[in-house]
Biopython code that builds the backbone (N, CA, C, O; Angstrom):
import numpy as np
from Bio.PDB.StructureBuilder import StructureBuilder

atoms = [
    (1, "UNK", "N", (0.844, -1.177, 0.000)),
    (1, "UNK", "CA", (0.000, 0.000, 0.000)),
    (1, "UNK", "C", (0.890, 1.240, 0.000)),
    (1, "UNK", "O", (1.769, 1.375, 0.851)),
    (2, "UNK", "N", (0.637, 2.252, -1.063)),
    (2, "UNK", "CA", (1.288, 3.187, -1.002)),
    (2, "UNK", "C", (0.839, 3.871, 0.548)),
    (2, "UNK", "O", (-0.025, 3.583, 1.375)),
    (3, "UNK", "N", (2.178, 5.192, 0.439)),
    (3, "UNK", "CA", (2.196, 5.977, 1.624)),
    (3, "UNK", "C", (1.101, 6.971, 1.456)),
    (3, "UNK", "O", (0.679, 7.335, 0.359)),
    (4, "UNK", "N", (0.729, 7.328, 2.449)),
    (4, "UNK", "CA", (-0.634, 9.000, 2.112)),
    (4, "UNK", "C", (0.288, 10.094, 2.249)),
    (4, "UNK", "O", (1.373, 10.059, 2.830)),
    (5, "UNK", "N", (-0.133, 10.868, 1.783)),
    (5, "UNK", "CA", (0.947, 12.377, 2.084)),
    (5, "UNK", "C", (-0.130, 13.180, 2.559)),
    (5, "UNK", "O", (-1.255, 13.306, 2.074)),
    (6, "UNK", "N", (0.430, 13.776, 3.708)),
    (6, "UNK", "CA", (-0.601, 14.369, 4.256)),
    (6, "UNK", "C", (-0.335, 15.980, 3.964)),
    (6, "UNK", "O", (0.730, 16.127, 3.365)),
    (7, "UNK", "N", (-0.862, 16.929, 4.168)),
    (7, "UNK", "CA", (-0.306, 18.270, 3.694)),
    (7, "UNK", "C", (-1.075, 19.138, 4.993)),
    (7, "UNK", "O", (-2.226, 18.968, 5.396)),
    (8, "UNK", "N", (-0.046, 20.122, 5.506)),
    (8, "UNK", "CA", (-0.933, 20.348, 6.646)),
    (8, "UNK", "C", (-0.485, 22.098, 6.108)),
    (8, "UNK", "O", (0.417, 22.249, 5.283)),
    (9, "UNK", "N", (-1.275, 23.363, 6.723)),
    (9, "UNK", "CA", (-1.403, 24.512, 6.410)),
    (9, "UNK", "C", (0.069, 25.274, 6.801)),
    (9, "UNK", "O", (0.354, 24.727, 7.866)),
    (10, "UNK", "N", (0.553, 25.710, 6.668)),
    (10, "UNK", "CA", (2.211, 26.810, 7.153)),
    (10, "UNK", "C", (3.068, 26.671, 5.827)),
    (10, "UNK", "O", (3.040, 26.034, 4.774)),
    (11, "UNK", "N", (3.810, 27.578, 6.438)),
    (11, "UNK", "CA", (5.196, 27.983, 5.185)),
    (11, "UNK", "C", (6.278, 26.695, 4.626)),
    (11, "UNK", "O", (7.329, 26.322, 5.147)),
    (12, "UNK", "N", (5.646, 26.226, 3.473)),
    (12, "UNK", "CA", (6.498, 25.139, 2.647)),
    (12, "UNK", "C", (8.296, 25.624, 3.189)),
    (12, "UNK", "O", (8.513, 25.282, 4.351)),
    (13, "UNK", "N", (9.128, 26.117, 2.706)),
    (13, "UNK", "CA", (9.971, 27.085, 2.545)),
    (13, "UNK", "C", (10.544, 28.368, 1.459)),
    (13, "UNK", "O", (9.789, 28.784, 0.580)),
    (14, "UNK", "N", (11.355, 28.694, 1.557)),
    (14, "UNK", "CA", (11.517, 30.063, 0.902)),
    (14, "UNK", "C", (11.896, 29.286, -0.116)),
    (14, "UNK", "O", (12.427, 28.176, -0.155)),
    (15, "UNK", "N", (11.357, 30.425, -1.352)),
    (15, "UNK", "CA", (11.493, 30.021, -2.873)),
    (15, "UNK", "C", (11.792, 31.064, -3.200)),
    (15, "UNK", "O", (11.323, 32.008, -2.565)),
    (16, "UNK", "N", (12.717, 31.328, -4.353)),
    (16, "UNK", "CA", (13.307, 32.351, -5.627)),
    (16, "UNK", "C", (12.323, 32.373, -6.838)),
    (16, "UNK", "O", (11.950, 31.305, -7.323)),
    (17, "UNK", "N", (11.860, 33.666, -7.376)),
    (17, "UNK", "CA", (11.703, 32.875, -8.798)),
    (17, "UNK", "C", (13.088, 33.277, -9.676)),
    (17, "UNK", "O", (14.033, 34.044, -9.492)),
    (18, "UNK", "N", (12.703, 32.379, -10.680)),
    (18, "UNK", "CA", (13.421, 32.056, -11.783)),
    (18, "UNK", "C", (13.310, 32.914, -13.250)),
    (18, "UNK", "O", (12.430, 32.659, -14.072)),
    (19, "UNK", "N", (14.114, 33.738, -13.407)),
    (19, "UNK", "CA", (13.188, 34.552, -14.343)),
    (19, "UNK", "C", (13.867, 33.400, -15.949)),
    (19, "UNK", "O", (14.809, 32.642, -16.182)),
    (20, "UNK", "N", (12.279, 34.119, -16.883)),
    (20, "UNK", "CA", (12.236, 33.069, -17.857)),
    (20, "UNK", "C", (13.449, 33.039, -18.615)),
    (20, "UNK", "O", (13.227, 33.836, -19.526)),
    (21, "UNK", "N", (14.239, 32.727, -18.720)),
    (21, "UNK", "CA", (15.717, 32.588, -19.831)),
    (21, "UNK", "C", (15.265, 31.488, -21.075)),
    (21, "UNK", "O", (15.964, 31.703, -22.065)),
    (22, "UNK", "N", (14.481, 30.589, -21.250)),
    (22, "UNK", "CA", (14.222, 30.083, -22.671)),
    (22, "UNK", "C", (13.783, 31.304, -23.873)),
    (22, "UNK", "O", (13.472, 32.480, -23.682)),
    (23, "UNK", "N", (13.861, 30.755, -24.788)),
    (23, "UNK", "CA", (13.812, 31.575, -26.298)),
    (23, "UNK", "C", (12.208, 31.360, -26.417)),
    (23, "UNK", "O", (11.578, 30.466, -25.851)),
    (24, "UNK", "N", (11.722, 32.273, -27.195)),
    (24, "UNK", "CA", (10.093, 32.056, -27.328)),
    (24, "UNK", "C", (10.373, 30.799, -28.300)),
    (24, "UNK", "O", (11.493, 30.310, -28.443)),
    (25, "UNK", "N", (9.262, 30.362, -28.919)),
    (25, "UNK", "CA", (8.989, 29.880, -30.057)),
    (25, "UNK", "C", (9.419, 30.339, -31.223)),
    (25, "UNK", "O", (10.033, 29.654, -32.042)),
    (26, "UNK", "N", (9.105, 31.575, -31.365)),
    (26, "UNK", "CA", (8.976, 32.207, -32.296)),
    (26, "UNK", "C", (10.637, 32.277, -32.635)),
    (26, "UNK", "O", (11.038, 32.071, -33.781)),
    (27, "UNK", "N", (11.435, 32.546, -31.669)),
    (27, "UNK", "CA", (13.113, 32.672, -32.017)),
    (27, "UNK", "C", (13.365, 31.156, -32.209)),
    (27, "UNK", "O", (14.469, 30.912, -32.695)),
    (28, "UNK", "N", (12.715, 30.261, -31.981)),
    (28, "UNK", "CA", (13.508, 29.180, -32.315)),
    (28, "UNK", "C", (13.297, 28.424, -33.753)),
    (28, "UNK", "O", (13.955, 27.529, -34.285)),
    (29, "UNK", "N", (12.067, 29.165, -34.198)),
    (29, "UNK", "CA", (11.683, 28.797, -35.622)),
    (29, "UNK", "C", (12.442, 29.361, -36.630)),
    (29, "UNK", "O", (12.224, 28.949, -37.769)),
    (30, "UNK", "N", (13.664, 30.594, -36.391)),
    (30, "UNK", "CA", (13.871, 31.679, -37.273)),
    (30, "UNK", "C", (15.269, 30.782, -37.391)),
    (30, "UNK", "O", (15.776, 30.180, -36.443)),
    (31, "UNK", "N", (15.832, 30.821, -38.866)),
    (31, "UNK", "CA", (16.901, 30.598, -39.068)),
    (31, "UNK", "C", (17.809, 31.726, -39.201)),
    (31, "UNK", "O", (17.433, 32.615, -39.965)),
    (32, "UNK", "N", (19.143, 31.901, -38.504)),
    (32, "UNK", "CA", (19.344, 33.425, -38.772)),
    (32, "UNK", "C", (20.356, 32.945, -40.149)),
    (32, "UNK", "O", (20.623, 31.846, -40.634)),
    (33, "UNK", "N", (20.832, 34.636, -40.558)),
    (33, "UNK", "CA", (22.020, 34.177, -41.769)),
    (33, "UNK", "C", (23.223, 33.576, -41.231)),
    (33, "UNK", "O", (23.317, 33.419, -40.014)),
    (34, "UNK", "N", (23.935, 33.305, -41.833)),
    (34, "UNK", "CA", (25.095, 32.768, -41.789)),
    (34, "UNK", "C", (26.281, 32.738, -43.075)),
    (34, "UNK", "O", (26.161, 32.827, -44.297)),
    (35, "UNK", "N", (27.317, 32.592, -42.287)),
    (35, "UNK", "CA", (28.584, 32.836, -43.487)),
    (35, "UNK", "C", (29.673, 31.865, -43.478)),
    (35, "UNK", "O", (30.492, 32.232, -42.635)),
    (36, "UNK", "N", (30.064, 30.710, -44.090)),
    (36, "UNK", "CA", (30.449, 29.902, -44.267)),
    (36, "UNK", "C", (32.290, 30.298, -43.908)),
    (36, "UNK", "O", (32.856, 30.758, -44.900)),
    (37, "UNK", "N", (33.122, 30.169, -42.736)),
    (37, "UNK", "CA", (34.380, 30.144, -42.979)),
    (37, "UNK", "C", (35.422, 29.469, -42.537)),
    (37, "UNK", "O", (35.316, 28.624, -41.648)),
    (38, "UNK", "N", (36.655, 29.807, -43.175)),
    (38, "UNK", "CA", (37.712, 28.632, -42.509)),
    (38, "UNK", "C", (38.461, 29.269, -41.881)),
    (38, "UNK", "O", (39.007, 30.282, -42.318)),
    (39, "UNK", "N", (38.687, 28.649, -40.365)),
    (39, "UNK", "CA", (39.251, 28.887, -39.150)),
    (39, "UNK", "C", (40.403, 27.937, -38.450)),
    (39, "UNK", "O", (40.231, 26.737, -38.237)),
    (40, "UNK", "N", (41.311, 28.487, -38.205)),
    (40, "UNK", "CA", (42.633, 27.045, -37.796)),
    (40, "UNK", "C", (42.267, 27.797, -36.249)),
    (40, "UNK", "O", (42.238, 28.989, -35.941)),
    (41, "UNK", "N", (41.995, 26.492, -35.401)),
    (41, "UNK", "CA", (41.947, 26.404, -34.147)),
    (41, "UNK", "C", (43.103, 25.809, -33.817)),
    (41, "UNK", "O", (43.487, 24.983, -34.644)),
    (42, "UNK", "N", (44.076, 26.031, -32.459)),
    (42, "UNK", "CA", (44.478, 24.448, -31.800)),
    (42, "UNK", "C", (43.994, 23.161, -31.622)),
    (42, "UNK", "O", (42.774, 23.204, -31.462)),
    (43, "UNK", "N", (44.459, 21.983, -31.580)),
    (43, "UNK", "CA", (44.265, 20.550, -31.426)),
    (43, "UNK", "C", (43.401, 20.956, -30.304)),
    (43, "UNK", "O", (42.173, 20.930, -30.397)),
    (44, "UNK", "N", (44.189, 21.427, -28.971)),
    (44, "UNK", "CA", (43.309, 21.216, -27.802)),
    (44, "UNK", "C", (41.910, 21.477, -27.999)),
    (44, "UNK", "O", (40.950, 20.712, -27.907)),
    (45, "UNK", "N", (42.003, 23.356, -28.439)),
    (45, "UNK", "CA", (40.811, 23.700, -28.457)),
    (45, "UNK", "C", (39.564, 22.706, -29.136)),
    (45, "UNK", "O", (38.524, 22.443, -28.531)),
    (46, "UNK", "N", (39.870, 22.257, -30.402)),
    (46, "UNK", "CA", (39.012, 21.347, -30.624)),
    (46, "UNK", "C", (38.587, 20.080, -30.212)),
    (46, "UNK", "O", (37.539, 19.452, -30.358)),
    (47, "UNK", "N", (39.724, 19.845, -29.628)),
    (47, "UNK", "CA", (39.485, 17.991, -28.400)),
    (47, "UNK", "C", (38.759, 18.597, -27.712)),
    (47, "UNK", "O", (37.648, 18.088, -27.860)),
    (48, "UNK", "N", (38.695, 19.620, -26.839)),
    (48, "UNK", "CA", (38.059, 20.042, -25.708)),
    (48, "UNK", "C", (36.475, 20.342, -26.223)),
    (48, "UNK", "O", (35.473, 20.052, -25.570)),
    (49, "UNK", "N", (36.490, 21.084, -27.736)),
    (49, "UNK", "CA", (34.898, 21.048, -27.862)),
    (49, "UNK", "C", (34.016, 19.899, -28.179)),
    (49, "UNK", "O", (32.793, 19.822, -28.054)),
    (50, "UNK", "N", (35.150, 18.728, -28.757)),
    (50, "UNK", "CA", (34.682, 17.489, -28.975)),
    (50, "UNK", "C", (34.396, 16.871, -28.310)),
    (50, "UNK", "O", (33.667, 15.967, -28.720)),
    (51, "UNK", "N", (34.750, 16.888, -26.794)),
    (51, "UNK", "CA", (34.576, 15.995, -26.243)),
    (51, "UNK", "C", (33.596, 16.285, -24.979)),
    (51, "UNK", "O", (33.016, 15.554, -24.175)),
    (52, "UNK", "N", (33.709, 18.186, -25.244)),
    (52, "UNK", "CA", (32.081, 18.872, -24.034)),
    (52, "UNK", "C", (30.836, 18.036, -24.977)),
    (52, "UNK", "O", (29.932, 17.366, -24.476)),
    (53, "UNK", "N", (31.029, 18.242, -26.293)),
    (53, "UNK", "CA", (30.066, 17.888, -27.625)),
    (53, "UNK", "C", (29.368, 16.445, -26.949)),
    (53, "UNK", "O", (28.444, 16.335, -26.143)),
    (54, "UNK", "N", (30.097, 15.541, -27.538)),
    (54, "UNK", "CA", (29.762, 14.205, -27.012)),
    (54, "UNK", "C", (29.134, 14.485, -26.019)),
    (54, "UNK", "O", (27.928, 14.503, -26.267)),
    (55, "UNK", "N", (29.381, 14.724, -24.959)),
    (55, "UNK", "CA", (28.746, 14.662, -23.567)),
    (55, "UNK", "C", (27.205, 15.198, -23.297)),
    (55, "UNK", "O", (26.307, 14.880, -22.517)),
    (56, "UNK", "N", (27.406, 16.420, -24.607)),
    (56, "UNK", "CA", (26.250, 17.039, -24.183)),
    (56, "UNK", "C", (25.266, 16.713, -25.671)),
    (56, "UNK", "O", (24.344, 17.465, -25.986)),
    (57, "UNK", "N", (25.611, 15.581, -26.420)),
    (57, "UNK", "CA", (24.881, 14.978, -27.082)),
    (57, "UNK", "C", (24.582, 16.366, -28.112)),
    (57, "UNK", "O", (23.524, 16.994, -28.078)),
    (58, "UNK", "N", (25.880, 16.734, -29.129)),
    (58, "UNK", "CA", (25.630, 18.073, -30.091)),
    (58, "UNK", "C", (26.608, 18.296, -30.503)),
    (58, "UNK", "O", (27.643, 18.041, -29.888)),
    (59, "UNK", "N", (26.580, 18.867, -31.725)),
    (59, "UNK", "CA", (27.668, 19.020, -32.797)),
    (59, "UNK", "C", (28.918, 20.197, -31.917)),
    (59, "UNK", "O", (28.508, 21.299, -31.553)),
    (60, "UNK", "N", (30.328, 19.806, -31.679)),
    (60, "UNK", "CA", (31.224, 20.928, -31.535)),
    (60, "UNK", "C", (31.259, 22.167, -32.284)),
    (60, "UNK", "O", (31.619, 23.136, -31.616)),
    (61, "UNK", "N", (31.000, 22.370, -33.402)),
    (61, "UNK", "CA", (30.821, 23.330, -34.352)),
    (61, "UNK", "C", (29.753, 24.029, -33.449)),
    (61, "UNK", "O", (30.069, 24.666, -32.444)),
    (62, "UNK", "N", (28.662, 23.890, -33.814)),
    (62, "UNK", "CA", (27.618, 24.348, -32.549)),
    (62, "UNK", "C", (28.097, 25.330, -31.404)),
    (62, "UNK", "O", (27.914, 26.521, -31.153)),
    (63, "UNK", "N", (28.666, 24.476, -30.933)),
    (63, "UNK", "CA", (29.254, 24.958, -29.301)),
    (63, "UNK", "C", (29.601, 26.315, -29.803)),
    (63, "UNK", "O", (29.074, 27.402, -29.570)),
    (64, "UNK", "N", (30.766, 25.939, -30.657)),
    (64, "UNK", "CA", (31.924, 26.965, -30.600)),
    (64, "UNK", "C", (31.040, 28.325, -31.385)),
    (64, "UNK", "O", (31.131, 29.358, -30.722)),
    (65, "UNK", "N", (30.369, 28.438, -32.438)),
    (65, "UNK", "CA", (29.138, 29.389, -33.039)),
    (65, "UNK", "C", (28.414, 29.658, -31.654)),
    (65, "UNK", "O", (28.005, 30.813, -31.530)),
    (66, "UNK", "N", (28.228, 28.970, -30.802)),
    (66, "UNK", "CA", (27.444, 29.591, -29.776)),
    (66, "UNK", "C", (27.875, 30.561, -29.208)),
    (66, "UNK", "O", (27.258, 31.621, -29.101)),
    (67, "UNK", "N", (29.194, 30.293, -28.684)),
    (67, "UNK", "CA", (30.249, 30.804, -27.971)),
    (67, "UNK", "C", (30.849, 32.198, -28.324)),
    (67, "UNK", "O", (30.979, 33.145, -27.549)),
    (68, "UNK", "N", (31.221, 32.140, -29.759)),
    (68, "UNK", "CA", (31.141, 33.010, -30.536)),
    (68, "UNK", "C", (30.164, 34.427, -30.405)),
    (68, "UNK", "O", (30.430, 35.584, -30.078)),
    (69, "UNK", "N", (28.802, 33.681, -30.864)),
    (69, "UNK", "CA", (27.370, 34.470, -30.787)),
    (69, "UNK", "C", (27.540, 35.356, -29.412)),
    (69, "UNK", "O", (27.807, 36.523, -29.126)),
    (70, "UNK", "N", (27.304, 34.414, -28.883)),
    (70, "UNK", "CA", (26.822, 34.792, -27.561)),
    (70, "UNK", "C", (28.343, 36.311, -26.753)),
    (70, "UNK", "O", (27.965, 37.289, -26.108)),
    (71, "UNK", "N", (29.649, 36.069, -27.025)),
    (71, "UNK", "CA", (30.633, 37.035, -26.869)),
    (71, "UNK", "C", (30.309, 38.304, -27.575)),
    (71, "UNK", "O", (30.459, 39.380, -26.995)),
    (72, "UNK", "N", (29.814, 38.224, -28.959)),
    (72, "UNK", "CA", (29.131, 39.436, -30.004)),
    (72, "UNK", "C", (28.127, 40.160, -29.091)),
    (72, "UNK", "O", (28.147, 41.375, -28.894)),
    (73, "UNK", "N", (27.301, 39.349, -28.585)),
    (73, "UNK", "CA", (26.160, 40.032, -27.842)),
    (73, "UNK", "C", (26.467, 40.947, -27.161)),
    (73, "UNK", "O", (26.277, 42.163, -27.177)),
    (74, "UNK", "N", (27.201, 39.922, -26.265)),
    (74, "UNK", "CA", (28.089, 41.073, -24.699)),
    (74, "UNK", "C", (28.859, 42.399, -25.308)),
    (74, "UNK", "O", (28.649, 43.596, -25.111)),
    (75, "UNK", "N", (29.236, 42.136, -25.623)),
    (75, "UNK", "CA", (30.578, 43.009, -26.369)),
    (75, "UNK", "C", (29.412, 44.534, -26.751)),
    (75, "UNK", "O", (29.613, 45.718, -26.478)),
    (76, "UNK", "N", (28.042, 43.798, -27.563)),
    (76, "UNK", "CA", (27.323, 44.923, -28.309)),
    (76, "UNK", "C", (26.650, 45.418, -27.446)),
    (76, "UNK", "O", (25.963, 46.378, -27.794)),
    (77, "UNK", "N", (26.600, 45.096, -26.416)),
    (77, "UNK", "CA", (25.884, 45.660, -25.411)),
    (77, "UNK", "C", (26.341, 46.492, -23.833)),
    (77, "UNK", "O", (25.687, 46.840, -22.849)),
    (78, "UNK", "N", (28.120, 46.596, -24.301)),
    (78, "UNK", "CA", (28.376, 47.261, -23.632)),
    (78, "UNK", "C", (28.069, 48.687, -23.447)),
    (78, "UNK", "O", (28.539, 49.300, -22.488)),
]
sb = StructureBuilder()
sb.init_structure("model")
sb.init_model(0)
sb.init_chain("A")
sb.init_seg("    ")
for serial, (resi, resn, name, xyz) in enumerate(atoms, 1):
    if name == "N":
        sb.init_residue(resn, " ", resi, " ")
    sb.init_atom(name, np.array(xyz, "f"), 0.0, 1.0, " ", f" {name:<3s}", serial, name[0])
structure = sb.get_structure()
């Protein structure tokens, strides 16, 4: 027999919210442009994205365009 959970009236505990950080829909449907180029990285650098890649089940290329992106942002928004 399962257990009963009983729930009685007072303060659960303190909670944060979370503000929303996902992309709408709408940004994830949009393909942005892109520009095809060739880049000489170090060995490491690329073992190291290959092998966050694997782990996190996604192309290294990816990563590193993310990484990329995401530095442009900051930078433009200083």
């Amino acid at each position: 027999m399962k257990k009963t959970i009983k729930y009685t009236d007072g303060e659960i505990q303190k909670f944060s919210v979370v503000e929303d950080f996902l992309p709408s829909p709408k940004e994830l449907a949009l393909k942005e442009e892109s520009t095809k180029i060739t880049i000489s990285l170090t060995k490491e650098t690329v073992d190291f994205f290959k092998s966050e890649a694997k782990i996190h089940h996604t192309q290294y290329q990816k990563m590193i365009r993310n990484l990329l992106d995401s530095y442009v942002d900051k930078q433009a928004n200083l």
